[in-house]
Each structure stands twice: as C-alpha cells, then as structure tokens.
C-alpha positions as CSV (number, residue, x, y, z in Angstrom):
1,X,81.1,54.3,65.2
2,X,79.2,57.2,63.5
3,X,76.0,56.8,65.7
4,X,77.8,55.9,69.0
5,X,76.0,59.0,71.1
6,X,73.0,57.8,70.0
7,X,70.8,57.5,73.0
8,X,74.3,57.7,74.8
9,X,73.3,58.3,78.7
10,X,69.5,56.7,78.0
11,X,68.5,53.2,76.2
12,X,71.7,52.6,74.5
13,X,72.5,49.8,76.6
14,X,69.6,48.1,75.4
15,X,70.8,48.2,71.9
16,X,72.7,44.8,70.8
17,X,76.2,45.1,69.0
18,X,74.2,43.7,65.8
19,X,71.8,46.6,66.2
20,X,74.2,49.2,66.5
21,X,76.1,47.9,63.6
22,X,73.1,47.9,61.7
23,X,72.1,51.4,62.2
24,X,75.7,52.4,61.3
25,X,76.1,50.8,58.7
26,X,72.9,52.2,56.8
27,X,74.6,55.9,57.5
28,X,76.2,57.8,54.9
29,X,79.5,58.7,55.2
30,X,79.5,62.1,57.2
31,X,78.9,65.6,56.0
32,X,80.2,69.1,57.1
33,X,77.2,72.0,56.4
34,X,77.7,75.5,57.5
35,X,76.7,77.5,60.3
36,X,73.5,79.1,59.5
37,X,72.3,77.3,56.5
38,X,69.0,76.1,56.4
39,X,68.8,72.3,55.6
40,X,65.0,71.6,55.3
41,X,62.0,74.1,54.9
42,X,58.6,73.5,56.1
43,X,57.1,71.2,53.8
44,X,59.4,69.3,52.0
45,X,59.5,65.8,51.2
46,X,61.7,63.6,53.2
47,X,63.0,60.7,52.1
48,X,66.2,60.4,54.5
49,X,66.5,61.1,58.4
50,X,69.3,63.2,59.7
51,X,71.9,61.9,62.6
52,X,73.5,65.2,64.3
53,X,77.1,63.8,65.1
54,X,78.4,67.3,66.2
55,X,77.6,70.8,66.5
56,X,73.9,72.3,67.1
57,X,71.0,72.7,64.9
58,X,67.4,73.9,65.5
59,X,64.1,73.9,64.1
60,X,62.0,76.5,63.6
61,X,59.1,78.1,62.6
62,X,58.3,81.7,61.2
63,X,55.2,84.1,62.0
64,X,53.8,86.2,59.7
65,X,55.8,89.2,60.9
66,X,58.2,87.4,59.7
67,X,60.0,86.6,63.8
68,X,61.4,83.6,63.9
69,X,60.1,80.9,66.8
70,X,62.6,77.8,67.8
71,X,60.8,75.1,68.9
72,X,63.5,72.8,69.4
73,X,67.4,73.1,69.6
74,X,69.1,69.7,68.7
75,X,72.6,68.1,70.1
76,X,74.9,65.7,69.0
77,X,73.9,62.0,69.2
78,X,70.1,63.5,68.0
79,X,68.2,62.4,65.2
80,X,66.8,65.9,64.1
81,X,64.3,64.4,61.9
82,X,63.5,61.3,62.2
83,X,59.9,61.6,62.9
84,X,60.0,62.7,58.9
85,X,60.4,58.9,58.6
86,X,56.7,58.0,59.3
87,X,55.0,61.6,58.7
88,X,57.0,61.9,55.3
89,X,57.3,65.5,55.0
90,X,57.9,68.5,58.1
91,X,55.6,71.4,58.7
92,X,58.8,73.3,60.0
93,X,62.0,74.4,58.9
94,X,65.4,72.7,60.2
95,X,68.5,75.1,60.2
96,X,72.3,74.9,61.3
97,X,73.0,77.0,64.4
98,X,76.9,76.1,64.2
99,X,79.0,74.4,61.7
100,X,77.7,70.8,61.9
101,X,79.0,66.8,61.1
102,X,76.1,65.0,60.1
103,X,75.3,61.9,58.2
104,X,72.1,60.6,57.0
105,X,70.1,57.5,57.5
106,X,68.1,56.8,54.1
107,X,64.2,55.8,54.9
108,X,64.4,53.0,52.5
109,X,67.2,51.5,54.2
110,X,65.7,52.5,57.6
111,X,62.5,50.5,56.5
112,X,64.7,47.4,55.2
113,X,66.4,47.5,58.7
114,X,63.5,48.2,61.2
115,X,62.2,45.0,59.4
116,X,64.9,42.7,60.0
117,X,65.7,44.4,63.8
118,X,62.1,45.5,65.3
119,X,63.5,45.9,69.1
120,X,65.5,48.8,66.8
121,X,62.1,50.3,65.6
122,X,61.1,50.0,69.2
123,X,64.2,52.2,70.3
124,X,64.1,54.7,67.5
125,X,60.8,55.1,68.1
126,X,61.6,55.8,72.0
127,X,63.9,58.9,70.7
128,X,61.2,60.7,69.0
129,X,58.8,60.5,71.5
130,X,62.1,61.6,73.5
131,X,61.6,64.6,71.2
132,X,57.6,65.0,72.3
133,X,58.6,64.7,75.9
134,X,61.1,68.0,75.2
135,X,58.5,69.7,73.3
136,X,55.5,69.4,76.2
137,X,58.5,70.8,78.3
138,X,59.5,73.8,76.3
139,X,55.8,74.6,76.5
140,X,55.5,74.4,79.9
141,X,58.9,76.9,79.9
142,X,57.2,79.3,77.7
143,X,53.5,79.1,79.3
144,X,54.8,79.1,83.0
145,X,57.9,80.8,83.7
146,X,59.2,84.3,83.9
147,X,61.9,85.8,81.9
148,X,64.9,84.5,84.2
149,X,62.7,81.3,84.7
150,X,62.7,80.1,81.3
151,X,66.5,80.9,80.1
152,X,67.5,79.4,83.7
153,X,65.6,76.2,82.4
154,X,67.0,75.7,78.6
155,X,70.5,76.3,80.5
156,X,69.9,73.3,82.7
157,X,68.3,71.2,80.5
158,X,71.5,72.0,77.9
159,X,74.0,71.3,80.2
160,X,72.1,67.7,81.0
161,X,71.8,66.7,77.2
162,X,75.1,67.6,76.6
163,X,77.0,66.1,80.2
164,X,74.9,62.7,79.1
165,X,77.3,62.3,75.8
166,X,80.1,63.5,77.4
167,X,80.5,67.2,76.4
168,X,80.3,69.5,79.4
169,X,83.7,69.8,81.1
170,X,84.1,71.5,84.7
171,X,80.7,72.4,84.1
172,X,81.7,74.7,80.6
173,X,80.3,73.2,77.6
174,X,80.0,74.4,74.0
175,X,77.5,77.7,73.5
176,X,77.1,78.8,69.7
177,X,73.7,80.3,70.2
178,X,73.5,84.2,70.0
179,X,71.4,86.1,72.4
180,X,68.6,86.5,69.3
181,X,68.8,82.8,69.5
182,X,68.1,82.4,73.2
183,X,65.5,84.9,72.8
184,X,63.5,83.0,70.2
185,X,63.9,79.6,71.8
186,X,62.3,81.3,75.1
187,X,59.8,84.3,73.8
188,X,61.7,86.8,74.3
189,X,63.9,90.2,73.3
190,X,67.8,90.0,72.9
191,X,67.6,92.9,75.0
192,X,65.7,91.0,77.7
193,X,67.8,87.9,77.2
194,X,71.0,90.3,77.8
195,X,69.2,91.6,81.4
196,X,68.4,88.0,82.2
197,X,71.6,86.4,81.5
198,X,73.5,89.3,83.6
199,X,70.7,88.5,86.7
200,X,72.1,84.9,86.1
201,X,75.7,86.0,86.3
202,X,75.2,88.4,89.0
203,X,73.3,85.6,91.5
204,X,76.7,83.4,90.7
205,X,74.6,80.4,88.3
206,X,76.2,80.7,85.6
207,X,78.2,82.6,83.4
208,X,77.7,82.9,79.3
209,X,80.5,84.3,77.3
210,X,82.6,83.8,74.2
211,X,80.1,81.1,72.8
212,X,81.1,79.4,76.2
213,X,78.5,78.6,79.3
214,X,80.3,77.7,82.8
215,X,77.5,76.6,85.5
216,X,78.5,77.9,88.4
217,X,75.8,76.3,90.7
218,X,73.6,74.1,88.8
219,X,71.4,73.2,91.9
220,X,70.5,77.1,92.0
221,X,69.4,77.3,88.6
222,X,67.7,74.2,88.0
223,X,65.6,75.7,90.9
224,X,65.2,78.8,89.1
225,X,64.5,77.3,86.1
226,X,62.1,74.8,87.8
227,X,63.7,72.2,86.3
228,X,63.2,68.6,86.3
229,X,65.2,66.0,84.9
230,X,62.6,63.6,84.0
231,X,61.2,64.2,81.0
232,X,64.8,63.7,79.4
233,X,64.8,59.9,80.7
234,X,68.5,60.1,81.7
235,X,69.9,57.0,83.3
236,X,71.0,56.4,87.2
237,X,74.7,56.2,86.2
238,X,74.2,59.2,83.4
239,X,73.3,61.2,86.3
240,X,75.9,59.9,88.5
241,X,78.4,60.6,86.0
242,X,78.6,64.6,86.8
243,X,74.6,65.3,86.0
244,X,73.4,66.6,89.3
245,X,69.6,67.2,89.4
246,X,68.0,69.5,92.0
C-alpha cells in the first residue's frame, strides 16, 4: 500500500483495514519531483494534501535578507501538508530536499472520505497536531540550547522518526541535508554547523559523512541534545524495536 508508513510506529494500529484502504485508494498514483524544487510557495491555494512516500522535504520560510529559515524537515510516511486541508492555503513555502516519491490525497476526496470514516478524520487529525507537537519542540531547540545542543537534538529526533518506519540500519540512516541545511533548520552558520558536527564526531556520538549519519552512542547525544522522546508519541514496541531513548 502507498500510505503503509503512515503513522507506522504511532496510531496505525488503530486504523481498520477498511480505513487504510480508503485512504489509499483516494491517492494518486505516485510522483517522482526533483531534489531541490520548490513544490508550494507561501500562499498558494491548496486544494490537494501531499503524502511523502520517500525521500525528505522541508518547509520553509524566508526573511527579508533574504536567509532562508526551516521550520520543519518532513520524512517518509508524513503528510507534509495536510493541515492545508482545513486552513486552505500555507503561509510558508514547501521544498524538496532530496529526490522525492510522493502522491497526493485530493481535498475533495479527503472530505467525501472523512465523511464516510470519521475515526479516520480523528487520526489524520492526530498527525497534524503530531506536526504542532514537533514544531513547540524545534522552538524549544532553537530558544534553549547551544550550538552542539541543538544539532545533537535534530540528530536524535531524525534518527527516531526514521527507526519508527524502518529506515535506520546499524544506527546509519539516510542524510541528504547539506551543512547550510542543518544550519538553517537550527539558527545557525555552515561554518558553525561544520565545528559542531566535528565536536560530535570527536566525543564518539555520531559521525556525518557522504549524505550518511552513523549514531555511535545515541544515549550520549540524546543527553546532549536534551532530548526527549515524547512529543513524537512513539509506541512501546516502536521503541523496543531498536529506538532507545535516554
């Protein structure tokens, strides 16, 4: 099934066979976009909702000197825009990080099949405030924490979304941000990313090279990171499942 990540790790179990049909069968066939293309700028209408089967997209916002601010990096099994269901347009821009598979979820058809499964509305409404939850967190990383602080935490909150639908390995998963990207998900330089990422590499955490990340000792920069877990409403058994949490 197209959408079988969705929630993977979280409320999917709660989801019946007839309601995971459903939801696949109101998604388009699946799409290939390009790394780096920008899908949606800020204020567009919306009149479909986008389902992230693989690679990594953001979205952003840009200052008036013209710096670029990520305020949210999405992984596969994501909807990146479903809360443009309700809200109807986005007062941000959405963008392509890697190459990408998605496919889309029409709002008409989303409305006609809400309607006929509500406990569905229920759970798609869950994953966008799934989305608040991450945003309150990444503002607590950029209010709180130090340089080293804040790039430990996206690193362990990464390597959580992605173990939960089964994509770190040996604790390596898949990396395609560039430093510049780091640094504008987090506040800061490429060249302070660069001096963080080596005091990372040097205290044996974790090691980022060839679009590649290898935790070395995820308990150790969690606590760096002062990283919690919680907010990402994992499952017992998704944690069990190679997810260990400070």
């Amino acid at each position: 099934m197209l959408s079988d990540n969705f929630l993977r790790g979280r409320r999917r179990r709660e989801l019946s066979d007839e309601e995971k049909a459903g939801l696949d069968e109101i998604l388009t066939a699946p799409v290939t976009l390009p790394k780096r293309k920008v899908v949606t700028s800020r204020g567009d209408v919306v009149n479909r909702s986008t389902f992230l089967i693989s690679g990594f997209m953001c979205r952003y916002m840009d200052g008036a000197d013209g710096h670029r601010q990520l305020v949210s990096v999405q992984t596969p099994g994501d909807f990146v825009d479903l809360h443009g269901y309700p809200l109807q347009r986005l007062d941000h821009d959405v963008a392509t990080i890697s190459e990408c598979q998605v496919a889309y979820a029409p709002h008409d058809k989303l409305t006609e099949l809400i309607e006929r499964l509500p406990h569905l509305g229920r759970v798609l409404w869950f994953s966008t405030l799934l989305d608040a939850a991450l945003h309150r967190e990444w503002i607590f990383r950029l209010g709180r924490l130090d340089a080293v602080g804040r790039v430990a935490h996206m690193l362990s909150e990464t390597y959580c979304r992605l173990d939960a639908v089964g994509l770190v390995e040996d604790g390596t998963f898949a990396w395609p941000l560039t430093q510049q990207d780091l640094g504008e998900a987090c506040g800061l330089t490429s060249v302070h990313v660069n001096r963080t990422l080596r005091v990372l590499r040097e205290a044996g955490m974790v090691e980022v090279s060839d679009r590649m990340v290898t935790v070395m000792d995820f308990d150790r920069l969690a606590n760096t990171g002062e990283f919690q877990p919680d907010y990402l409403y994992l499952e017992d058994e998704a944690r069990d499942d190679g997810v260990r949490t400070p």
